[in-house]
PALO-913413 format. One record per residue: residue number from 1; residue in three letters; x, y, z of N, C-alpha, C, O in turn. Coordinates in pm, 1 decimal, m for minus. Layout:
BEGIN
<NUM, 'Ala', <X, Y, Z>, <X, Y, Z>, <X, Y, Z>, <X, Y, Z>>
...
END
This chain:
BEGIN
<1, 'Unk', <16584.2, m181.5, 9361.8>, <16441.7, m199.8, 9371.7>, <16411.4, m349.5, 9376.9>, <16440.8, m419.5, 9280.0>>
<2, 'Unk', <16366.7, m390.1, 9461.4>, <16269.4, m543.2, 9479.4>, <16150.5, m489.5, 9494.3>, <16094.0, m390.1, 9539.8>>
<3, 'Unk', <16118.3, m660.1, 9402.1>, <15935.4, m664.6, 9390.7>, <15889.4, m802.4, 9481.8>, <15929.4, m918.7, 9479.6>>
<4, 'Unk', <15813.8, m750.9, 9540.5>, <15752.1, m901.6, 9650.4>, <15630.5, m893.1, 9580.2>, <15574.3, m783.6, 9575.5>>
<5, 'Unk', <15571.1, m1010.4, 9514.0>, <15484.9, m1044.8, 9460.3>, <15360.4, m1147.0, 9553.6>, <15400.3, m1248.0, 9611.6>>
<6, 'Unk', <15215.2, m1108.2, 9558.4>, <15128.3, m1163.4, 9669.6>, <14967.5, m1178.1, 9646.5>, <14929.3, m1134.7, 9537.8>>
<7, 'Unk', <14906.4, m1211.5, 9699.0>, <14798.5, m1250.8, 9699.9>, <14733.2, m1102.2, 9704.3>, <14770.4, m1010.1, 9777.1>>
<8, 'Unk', <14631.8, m1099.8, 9613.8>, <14564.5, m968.6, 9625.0>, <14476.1, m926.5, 9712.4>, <14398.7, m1018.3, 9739.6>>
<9, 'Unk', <14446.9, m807.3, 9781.6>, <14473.4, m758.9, 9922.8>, <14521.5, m782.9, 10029.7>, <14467.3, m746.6, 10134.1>>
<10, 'Unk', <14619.7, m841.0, 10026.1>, <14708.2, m853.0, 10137.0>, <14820.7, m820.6, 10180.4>, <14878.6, m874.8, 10274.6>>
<11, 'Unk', <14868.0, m711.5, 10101.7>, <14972.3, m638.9, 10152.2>, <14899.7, m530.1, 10287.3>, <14934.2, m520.4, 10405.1>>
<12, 'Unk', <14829.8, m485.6, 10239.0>, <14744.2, m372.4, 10342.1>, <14730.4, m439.9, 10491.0>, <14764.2, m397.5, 10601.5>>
<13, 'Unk', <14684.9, m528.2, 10461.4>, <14627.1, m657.4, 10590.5>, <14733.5, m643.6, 10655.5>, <14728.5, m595.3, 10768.7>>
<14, 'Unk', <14886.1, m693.5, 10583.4>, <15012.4, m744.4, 10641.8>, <15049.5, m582.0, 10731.1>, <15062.5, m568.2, 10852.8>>
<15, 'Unk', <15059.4, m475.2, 10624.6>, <15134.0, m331.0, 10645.0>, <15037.0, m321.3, 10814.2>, <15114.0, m307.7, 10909.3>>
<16, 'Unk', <14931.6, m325.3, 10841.1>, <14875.6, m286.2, 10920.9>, <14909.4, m392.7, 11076.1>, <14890.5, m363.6, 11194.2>>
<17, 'Unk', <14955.4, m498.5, 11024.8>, <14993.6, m561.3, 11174.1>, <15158.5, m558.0, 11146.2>, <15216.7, m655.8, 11193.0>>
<18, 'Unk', <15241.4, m461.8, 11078.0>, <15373.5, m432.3, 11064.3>, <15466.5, m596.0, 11031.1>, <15554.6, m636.9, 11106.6>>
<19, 'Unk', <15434.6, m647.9, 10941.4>, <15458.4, m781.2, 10863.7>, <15470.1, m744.2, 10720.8>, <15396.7, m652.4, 10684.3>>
<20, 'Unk', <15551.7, m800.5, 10629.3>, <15531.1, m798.3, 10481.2>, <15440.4, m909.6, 10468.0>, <15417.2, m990.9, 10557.5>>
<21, 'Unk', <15386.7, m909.5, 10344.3>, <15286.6, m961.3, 10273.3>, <15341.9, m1103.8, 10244.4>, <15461.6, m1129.6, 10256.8>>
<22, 'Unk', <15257.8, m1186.3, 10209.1>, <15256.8, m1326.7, 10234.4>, <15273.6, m1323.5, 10097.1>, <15180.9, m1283.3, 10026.8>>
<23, 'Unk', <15457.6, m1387.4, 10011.4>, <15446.4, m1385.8, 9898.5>, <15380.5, m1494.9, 9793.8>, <15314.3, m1598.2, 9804.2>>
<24, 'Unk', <15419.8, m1437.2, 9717.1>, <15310.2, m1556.1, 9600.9>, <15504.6, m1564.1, 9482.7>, <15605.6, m1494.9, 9469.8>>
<25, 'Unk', <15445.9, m1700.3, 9426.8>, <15597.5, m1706.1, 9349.6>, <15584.2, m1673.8, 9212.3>, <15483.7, m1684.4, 9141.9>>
<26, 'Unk', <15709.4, m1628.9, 9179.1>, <15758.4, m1554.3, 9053.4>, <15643.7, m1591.7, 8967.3>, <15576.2, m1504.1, 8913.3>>
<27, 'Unk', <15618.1, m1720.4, 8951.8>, <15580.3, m1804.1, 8841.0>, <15443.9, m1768.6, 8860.2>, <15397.2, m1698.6, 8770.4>>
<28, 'Unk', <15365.8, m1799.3, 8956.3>, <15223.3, m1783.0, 8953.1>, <15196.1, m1611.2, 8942.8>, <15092.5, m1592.9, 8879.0>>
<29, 'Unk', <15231.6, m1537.8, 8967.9>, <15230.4, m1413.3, 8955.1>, <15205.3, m1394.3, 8813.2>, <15089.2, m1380.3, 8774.7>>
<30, 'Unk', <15330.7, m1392.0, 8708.4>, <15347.4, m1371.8, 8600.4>, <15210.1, m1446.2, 8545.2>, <15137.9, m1374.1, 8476.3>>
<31, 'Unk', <15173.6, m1558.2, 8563.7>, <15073.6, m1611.0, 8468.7>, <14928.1, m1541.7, 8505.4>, <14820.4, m1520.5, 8449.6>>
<32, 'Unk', <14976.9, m1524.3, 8605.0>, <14861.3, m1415.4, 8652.9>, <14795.2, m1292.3, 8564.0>, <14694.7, m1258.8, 8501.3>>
<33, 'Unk', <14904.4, m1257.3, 8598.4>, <14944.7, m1128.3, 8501.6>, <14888.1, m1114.9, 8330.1>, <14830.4, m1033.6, 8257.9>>
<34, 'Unk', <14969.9, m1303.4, 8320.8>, <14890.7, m1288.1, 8150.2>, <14784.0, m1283.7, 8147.1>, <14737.2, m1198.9, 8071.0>>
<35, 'Unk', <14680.8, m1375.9, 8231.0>, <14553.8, m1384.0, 8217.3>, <14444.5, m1263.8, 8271.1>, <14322.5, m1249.2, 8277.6>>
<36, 'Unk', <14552.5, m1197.1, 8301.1>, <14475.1, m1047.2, 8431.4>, <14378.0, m1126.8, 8465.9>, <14275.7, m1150.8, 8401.9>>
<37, 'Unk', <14429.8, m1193.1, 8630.0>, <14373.7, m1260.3, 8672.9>, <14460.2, m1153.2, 8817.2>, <14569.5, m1097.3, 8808.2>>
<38, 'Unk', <14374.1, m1153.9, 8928.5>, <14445.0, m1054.3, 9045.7>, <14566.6, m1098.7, 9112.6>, <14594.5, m1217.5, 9128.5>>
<39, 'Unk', <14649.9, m985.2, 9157.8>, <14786.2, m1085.4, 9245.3>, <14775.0, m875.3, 9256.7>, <14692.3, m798.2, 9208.0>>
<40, 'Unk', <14923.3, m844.3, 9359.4>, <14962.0, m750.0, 9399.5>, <15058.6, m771.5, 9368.4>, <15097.4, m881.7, 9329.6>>
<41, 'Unk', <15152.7, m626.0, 9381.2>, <15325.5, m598.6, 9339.4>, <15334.0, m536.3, 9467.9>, <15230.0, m498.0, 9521.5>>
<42, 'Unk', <15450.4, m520.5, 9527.1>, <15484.3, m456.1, 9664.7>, <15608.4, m424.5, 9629.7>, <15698.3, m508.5, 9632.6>>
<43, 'Unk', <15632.1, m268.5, 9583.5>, <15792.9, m256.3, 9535.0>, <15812.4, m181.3, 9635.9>, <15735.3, m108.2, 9698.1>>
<44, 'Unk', <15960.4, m212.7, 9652.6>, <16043.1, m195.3, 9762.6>, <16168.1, m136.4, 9720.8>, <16218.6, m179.5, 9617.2>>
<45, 'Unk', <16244.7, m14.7, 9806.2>, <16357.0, 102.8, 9778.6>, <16393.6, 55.0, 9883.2>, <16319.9, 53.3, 9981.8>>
<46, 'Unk', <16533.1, m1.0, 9883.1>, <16592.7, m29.1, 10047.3>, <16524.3, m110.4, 10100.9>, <16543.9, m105.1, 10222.3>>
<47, 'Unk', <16449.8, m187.6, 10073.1>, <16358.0, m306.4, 10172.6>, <16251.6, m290.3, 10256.8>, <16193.1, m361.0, 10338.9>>
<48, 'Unk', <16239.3, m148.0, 10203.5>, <16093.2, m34.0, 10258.4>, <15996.2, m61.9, 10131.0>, <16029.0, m33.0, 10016.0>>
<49, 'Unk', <15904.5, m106.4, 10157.3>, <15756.8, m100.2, 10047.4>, <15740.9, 44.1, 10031.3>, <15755.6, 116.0, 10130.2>>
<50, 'Unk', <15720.3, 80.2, 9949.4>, <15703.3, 250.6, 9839.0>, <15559.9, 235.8, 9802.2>, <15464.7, 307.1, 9834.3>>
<51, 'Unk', <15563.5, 137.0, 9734.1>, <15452.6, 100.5, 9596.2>, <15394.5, m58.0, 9605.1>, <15444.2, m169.5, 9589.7>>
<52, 'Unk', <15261.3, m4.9, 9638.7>, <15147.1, m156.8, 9621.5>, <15122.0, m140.8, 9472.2>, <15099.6, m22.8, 9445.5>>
<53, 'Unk', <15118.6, m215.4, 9374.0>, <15029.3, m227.6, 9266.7>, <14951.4, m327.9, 9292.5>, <15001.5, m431.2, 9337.0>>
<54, 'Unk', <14780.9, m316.3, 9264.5>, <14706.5, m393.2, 9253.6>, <14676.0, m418.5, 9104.1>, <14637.4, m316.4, 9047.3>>
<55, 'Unk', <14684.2, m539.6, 9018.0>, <14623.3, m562.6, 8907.0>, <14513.7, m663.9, 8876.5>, <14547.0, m782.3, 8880.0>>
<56, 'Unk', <14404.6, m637.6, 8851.1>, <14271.6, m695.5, 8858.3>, <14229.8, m713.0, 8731.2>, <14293.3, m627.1, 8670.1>>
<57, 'Unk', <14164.9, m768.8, 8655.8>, <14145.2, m780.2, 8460.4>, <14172.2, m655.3, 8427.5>, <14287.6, m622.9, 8399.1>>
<58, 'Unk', <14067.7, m564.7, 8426.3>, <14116.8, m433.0, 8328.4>, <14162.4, m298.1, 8453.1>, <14186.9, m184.9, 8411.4>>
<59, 'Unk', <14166.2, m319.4, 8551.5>, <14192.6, m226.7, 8662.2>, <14310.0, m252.5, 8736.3>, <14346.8, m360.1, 8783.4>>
<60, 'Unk', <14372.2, m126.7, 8742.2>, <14488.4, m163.3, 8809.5>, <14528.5, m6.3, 8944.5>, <14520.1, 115.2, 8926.4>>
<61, 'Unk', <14554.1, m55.4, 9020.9>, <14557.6, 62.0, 9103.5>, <14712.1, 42.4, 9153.5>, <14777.4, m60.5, 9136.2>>
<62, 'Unk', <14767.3, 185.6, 9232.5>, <14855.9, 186.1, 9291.9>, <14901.9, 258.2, 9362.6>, <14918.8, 364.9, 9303.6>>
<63, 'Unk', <14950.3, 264.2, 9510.2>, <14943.2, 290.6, 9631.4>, <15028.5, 314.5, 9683.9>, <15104.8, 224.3, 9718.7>>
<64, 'Unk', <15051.6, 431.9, 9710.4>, <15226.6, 519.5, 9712.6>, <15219.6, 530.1, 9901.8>, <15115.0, 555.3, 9961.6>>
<65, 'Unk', <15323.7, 510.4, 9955.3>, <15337.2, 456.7, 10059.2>, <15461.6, 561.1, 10111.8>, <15578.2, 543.7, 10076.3>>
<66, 'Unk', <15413.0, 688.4, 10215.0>, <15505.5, 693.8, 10290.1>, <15610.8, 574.5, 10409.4>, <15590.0, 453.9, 10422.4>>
<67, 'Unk', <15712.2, 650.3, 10475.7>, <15804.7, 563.8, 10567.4>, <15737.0, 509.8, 10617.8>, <15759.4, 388.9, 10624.6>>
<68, 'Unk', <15601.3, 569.0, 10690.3>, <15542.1, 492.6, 10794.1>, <15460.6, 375.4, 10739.2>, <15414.5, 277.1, 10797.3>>
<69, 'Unk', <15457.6, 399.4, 10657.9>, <15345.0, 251.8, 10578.9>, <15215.0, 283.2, 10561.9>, <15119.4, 205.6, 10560.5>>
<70, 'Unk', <15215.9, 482.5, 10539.8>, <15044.5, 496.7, 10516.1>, <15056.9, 540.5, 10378.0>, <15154.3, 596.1, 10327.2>>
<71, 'Unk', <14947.7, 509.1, 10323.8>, <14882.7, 498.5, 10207.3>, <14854.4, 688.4, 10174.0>, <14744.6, 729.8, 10211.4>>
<72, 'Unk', <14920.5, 759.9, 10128.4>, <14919.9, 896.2, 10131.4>, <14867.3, 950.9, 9985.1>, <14813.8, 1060.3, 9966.6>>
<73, 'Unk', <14890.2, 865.2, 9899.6>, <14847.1, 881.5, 9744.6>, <14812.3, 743.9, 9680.2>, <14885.0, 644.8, 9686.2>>
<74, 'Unk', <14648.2, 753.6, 9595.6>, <14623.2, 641.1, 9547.5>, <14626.7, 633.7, 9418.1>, <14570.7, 739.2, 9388.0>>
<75, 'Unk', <14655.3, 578.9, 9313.8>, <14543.0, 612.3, 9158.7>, <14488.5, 490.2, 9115.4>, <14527.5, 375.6, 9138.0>>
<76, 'Unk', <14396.0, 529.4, 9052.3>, <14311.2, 384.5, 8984.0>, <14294.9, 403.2, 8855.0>, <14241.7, 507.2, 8816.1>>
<77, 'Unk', <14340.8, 299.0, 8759.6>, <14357.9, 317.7, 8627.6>, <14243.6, 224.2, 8574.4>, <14210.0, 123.9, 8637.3>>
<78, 'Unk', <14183.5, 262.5, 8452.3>, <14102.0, 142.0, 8408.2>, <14130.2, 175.1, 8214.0>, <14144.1, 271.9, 8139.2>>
<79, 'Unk', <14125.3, 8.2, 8204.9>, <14179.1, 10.5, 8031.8>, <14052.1, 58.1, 8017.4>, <13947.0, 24.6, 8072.1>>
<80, 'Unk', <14079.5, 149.5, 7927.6>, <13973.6, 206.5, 7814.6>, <13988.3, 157.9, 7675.4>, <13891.4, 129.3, 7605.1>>
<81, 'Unk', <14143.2, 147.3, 7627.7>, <14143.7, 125.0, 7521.3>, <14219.4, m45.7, 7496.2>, <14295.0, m83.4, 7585.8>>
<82, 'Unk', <14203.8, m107.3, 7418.0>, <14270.0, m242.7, 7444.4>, <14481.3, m195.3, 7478.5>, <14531.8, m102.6, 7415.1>>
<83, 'Unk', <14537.0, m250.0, 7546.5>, <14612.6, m215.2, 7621.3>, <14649.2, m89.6, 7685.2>, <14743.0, m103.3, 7763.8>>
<84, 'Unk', <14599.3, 39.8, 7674.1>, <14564.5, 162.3, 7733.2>, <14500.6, 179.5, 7841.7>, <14379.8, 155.7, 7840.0>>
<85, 'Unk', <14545.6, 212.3, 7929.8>, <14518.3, 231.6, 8068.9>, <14506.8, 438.0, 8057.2>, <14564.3, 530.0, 7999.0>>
<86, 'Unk', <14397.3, 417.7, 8151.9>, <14377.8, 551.9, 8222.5>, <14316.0, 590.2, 8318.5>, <14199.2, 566.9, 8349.7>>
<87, 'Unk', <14412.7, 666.3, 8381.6>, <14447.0, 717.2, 8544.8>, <14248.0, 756.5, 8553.8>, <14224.6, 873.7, 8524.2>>
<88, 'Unk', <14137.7, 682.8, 8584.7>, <13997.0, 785.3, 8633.9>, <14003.1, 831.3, 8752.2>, <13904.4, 901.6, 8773.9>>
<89, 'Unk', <14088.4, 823.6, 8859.5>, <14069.9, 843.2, 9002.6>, <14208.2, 864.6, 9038.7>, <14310.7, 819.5, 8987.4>>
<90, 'Unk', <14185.7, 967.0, 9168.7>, <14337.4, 994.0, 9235.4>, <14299.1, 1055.5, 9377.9>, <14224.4, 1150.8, 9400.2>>
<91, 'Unk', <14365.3, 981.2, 9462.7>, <14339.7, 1007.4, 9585.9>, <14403.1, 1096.1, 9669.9>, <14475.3, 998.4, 9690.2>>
<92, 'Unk', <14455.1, 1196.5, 9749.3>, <14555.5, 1215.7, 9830.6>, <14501.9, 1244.3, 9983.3>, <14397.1, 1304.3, 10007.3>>
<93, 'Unk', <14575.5, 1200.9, 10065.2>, <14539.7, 1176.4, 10188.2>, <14662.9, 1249.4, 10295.0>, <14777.4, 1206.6, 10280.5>>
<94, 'Unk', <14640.1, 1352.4, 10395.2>, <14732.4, 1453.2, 10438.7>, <14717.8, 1382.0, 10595.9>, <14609.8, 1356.6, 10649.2>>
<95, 'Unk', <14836.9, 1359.5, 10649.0>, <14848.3, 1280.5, 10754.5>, <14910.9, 1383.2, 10881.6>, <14992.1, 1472.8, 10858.9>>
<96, 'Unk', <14868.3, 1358.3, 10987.8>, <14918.3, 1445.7, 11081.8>, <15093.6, 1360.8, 11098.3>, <15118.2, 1250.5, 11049.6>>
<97, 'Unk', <15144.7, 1403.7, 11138.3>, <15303.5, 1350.8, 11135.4>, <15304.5, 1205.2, 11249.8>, <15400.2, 1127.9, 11245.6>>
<98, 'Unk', <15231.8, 1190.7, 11311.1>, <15250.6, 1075.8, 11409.8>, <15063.5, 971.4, 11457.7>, <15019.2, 892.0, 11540.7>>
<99, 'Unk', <15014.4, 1059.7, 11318.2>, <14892.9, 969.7, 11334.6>, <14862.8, 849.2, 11199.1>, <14913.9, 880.0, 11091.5>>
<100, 'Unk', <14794.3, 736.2, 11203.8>, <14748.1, 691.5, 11062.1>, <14603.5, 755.5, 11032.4>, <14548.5, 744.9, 10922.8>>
<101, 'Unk', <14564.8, 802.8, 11109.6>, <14429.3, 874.6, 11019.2>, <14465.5, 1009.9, 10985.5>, <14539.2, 1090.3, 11042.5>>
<102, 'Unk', <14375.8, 1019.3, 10846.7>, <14406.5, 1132.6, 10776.2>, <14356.6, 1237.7, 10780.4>, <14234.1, 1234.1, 10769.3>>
<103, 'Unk', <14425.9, 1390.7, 10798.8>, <14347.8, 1459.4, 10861.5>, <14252.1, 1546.1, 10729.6>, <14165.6, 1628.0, 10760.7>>
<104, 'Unk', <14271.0, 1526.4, 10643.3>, <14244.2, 1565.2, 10515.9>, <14249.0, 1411.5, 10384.2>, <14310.9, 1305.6, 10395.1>>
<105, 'Unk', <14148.2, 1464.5, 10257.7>, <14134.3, 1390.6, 10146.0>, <14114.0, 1454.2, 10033.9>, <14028.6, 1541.9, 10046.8>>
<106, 'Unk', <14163.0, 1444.4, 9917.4>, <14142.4, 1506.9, 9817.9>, <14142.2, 1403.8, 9704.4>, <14228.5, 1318.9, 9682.4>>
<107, 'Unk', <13998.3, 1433.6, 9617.9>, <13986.4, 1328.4, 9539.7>, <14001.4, 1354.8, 9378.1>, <14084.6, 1438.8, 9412.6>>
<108, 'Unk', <14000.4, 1362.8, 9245.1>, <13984.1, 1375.4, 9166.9>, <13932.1, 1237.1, 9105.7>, <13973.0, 1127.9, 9145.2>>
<109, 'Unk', <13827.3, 1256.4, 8994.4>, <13763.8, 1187.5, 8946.6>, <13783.7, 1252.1, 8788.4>, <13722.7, 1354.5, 8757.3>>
<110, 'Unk', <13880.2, 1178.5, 8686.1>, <13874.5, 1258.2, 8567.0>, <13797.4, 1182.5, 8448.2>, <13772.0, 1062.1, 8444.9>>
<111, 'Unk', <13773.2, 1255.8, 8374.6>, <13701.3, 1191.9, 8239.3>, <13834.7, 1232.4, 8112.5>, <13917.0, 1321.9, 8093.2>>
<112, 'Unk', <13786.9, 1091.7, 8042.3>, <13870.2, 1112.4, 7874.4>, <13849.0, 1237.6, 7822.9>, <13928.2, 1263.4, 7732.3>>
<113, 'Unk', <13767.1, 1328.9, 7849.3>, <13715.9, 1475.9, 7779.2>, <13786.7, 1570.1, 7846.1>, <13769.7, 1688.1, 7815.6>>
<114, 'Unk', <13871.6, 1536.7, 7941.4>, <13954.8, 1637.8, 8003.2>, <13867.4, 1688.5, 8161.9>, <13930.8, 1727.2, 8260.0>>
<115, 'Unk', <13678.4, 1675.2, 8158.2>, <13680.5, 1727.2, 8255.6>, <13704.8, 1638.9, 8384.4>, <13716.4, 1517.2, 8370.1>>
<116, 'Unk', <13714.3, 1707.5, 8533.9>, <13766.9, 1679.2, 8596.7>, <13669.4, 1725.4, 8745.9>, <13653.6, 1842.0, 8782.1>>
<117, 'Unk', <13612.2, 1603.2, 8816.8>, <13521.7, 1674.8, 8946.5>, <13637.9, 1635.7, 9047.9>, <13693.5, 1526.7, 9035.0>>
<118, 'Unk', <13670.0, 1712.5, 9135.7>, <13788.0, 1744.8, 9251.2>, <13683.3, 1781.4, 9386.8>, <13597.8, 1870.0, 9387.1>>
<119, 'Unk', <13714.0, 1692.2, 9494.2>, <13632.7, 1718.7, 9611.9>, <13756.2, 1702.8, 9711.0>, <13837.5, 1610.4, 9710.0>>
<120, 'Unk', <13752.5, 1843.2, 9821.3>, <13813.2, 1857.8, 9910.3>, <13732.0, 1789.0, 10048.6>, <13616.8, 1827.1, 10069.0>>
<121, 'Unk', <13771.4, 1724.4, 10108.3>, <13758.2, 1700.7, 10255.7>, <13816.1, 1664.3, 10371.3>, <13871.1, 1557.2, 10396.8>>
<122, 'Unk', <13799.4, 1770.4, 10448.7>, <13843.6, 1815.7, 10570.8>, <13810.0, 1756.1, 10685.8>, <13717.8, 1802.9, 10752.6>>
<123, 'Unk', <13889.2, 1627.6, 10732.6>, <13826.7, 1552.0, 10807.4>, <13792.9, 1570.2, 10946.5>, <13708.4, 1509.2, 11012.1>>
<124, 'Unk', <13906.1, 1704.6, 10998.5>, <13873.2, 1718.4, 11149.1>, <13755.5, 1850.6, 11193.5>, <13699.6, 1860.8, 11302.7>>
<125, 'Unk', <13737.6, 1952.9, 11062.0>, <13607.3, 2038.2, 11064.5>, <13496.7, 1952.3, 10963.9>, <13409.2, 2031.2, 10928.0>>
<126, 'Unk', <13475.2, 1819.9, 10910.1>, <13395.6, 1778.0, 10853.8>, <13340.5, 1891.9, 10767.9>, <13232.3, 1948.9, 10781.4>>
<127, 'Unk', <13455.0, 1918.3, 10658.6>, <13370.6, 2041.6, 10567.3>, <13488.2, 1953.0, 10418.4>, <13604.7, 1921.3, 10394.5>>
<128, 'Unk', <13317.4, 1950.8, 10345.7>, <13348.4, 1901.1, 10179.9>, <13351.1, 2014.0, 10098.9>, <13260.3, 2092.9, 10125.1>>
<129, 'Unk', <13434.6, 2051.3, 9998.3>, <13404.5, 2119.8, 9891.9>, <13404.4, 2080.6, 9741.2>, <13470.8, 1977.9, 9727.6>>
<130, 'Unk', <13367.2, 2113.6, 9654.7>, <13348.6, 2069.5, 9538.5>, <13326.7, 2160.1, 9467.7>, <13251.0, 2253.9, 9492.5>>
<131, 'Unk', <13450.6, 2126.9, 9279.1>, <13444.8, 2215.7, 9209.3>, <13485.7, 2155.9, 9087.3>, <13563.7, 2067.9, 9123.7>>
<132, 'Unk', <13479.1, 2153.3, 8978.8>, <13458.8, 2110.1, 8877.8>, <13617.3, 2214.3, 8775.3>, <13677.1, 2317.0, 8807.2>>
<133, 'Unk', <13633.2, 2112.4, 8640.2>, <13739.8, 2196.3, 8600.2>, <13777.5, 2119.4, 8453.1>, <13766.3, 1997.1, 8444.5>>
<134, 'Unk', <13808.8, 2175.8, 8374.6>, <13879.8, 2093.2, 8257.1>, <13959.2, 2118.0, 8216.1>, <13948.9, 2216.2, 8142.5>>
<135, 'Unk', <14083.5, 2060.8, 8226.6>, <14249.9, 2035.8, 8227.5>, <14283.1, 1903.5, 8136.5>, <14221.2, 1797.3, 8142.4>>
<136, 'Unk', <14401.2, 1934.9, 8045.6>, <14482.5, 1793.7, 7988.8>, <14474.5, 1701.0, 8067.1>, <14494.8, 1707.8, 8188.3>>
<137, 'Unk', <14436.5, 1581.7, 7989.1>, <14435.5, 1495.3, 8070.0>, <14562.2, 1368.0, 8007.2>, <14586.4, 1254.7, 8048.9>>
<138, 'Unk', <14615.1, 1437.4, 7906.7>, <14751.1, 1366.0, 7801.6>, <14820.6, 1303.2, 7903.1>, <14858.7, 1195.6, 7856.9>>
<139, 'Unk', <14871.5, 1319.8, 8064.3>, <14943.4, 1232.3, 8140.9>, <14866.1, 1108.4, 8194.0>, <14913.3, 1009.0, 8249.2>>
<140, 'Unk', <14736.8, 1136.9, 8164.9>, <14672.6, 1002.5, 8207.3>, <14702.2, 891.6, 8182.2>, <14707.0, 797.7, 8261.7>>
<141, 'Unk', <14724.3, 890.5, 8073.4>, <14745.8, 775.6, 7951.8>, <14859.7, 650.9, 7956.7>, <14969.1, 681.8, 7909.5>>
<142, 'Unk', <14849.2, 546.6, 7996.1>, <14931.4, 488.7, 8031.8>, <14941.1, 329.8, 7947.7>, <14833.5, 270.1, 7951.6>>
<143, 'Unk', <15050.3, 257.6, 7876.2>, <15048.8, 148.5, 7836.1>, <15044.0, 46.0, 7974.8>, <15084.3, 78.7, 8086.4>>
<144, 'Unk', <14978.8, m97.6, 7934.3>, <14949.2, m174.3, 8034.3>, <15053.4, m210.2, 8012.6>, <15112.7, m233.0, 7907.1>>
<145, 'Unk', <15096.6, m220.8, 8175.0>, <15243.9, m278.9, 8211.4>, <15248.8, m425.2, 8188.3>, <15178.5, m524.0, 8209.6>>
<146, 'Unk', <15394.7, m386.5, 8120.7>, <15509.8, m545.4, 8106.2>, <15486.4, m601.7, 8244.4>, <15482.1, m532.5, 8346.1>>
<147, 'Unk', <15471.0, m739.2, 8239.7>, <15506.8, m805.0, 8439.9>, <15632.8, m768.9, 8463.7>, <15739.1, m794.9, 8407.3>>
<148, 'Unk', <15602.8, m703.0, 8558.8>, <15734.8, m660.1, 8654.8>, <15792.7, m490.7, 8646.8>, <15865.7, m428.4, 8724.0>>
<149, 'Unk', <15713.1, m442.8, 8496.1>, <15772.7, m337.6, 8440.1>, <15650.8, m189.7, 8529.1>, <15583.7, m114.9, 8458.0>>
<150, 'Unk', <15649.8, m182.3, 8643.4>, <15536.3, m73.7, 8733.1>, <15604.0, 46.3, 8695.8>, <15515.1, 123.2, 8659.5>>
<151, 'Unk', <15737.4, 113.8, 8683.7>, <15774.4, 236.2, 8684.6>, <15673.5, 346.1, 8632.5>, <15659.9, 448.9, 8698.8>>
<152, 'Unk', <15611.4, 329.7, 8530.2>, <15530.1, 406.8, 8472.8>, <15419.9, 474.3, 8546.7>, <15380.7, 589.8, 8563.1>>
<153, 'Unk', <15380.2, 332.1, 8591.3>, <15242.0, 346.3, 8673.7>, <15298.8, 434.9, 8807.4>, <15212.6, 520.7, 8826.2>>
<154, 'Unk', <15357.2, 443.6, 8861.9>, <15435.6, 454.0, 8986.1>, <15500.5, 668.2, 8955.3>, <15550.1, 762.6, 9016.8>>
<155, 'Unk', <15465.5, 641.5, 8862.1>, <15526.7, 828.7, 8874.4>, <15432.4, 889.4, 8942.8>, <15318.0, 846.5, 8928.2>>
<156, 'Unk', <15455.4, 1003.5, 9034.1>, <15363.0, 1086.5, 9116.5>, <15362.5, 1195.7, 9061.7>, <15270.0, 1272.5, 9088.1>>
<157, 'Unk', <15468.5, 1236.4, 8966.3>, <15445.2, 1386.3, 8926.3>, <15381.1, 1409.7, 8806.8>, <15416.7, 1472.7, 8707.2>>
<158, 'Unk', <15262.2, 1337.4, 8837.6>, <15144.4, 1393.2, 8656.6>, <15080.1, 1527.5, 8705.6>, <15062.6, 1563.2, 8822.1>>
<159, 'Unk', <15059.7, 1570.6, 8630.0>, <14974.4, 1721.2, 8631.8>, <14863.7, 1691.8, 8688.8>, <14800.0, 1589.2, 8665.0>>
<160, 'Unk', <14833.1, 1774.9, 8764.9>, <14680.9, 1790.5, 8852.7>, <14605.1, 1926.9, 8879.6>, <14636.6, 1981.6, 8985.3>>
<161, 'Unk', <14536.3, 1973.2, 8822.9>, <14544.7, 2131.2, 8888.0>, <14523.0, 2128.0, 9054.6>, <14475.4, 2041.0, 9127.6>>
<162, 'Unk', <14577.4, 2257.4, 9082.0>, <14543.3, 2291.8, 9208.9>, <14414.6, 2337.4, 9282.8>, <14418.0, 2361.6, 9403.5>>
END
């Protein structure tokens, strides 16, 4: 696993004209980091980007990246508790096999109380649905990452209902 460390939003910028991201160095990153002050993580399996982390003061998102370089799953974490992070948002985005637009979106929006508003949309019949639900939300819960330490943030298999 390599981490290319960068200026915040600009991995997306780069992924989209098929370039890596314009890095930023070890050093300024990390101090970054202490001050949660913004920078991006761009982790890389084989020298393929997987995983954008964005970290912003108390928000941190991260951006799961099929082969092709589309953005197929998002989550957005926000500290609630002083170093406690939790997952409020989760994106998934269903791609036709040889397009970047998505032919489908599915959103969840969760609360600390477990409940949970989930909106389906169907981008090529333009049909939304919406339904409401309250499920554990115990995988949300996440310690704010060590610099350098994303694994946590980066798991895809938290519970979601269907």
């Amino acid at each position: 696993m390599t981490i290319i460390y960068c200026e915040p939003k600009s991995a997306f910028f780069s992924f989209d004209r098929n370039k890596m991201p314009s890095p930023l160095s070890l050093e300024k990153a990390c101090r970054r980091h202490k001050y949660r002050q913004a920078y991006e993580a761009v982790v890389c399996e084989d020298h393929d980007p997987r995983h954008v982390v964005s970290v912003a003061n108390d928000c941190v998102s991260v951006f799961f990246m099929d082969r092709k370089l589309r953005c197929y799953l998002e989550y957005n974490f926000q500290e609630k508790q002083p170093d406690k992070l939790f997952l409020t948002h989760a994106l998934f985005r269903e791609f036709d096999e040889d397009s970047a637009k998505p032919l489908a979106i599915r959103i969840f929006a969760f609360k600390e109380d477990g409940h949970i508003l989930m909106e389906d949309r169907n981008l090529v019949n333009d049909v939304i649905q919406q339904r409401k639900a309250i499920f554990s939300v115990e995988e949300n819960w996440e310690n704010y990452p060590a610099f350098g330490d994303y694994a946590s943030l980066c798991r895809e298999d938290r519970p979601k209902p269907s």
